[in-house]
C-alpha positions in Angstrom: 0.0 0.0 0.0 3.1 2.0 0.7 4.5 1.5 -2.3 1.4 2.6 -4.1 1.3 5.9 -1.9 4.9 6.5 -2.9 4.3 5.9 -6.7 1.4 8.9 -6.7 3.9 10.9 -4.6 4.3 13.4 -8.0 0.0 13.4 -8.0 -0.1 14.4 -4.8 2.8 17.4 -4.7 0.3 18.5 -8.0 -3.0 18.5 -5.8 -1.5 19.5 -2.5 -3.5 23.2 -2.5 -6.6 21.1 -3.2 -5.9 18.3 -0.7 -5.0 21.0 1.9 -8.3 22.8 1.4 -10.4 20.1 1.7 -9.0 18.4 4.9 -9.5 21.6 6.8 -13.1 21.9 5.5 -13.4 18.2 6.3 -12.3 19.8 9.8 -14.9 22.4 9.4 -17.6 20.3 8.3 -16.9 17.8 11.2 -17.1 20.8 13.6 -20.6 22.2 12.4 -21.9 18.7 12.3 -21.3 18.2 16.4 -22.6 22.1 17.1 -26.4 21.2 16.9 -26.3 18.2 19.5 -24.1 20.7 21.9 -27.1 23.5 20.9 -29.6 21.6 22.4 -28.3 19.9 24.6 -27.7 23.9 26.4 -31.0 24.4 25.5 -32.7 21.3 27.3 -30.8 22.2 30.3 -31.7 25.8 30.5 -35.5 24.3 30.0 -34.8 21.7 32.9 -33.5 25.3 35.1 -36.1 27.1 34.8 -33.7 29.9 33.5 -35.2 29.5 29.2 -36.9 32.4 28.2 -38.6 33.5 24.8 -35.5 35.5 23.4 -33.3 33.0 24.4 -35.6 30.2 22.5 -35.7 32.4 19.8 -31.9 33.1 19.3 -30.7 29.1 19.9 -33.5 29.2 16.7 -31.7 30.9 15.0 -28.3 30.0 15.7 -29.1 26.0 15.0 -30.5 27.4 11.6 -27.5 29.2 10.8 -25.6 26.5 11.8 -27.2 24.4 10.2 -26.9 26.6 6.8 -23.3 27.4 7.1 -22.9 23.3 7.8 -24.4 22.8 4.2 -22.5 25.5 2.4 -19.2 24.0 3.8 -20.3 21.0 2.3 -21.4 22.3 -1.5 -18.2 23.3 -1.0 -16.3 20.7 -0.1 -17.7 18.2 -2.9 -17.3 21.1 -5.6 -13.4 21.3 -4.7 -13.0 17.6 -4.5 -14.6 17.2 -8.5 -11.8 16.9 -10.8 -11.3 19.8 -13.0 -12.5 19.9 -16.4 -10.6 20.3 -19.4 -11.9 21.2 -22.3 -10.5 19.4 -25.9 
């Protein structure tokens, strides 16, 4: 397998930017993924204190759908830097 690895060495120098980008928006993704479950899981214990109000509801609305959004752009963007370019003939 190492051998195989070292053989594509020269492919991998060519695409390093591109491989670079999309580990750290691998990263990124892998972040915003986990924030929801941490959102509510603030949320259900403010709820169980006593302590939720109605702009507090509102904003963790907000910032889950935000999240959420920013979660999905990182991934459009993620698959349209991992397509192989196109060249035309």
């Amino acid at each position: 397998m190492f051998r195989v690895l070292s053989q594509l060495s020269w492919f991998f120098k060519q695409q390093k930017k591109r491989y670079i980008i999309a580990i750290s928006l691998l990263l990124l993704v892998s972040i915003f993924e986990l924030t929801p479950a941490f959102l509510i899981g603030r949320a259900i214990d403010t709820f169980q204190r006593g302590a939720m109000s109605t702009s507090y509801a509102i904003s963790m609305i907000v910032l889950m759908i935000a999240v959420v959004a920013i979660s999905y752009l990182l991934s459009l963007s993620l698959i349209h830097i991992s397509e192989p370019t196109r060249q035309e003939a």
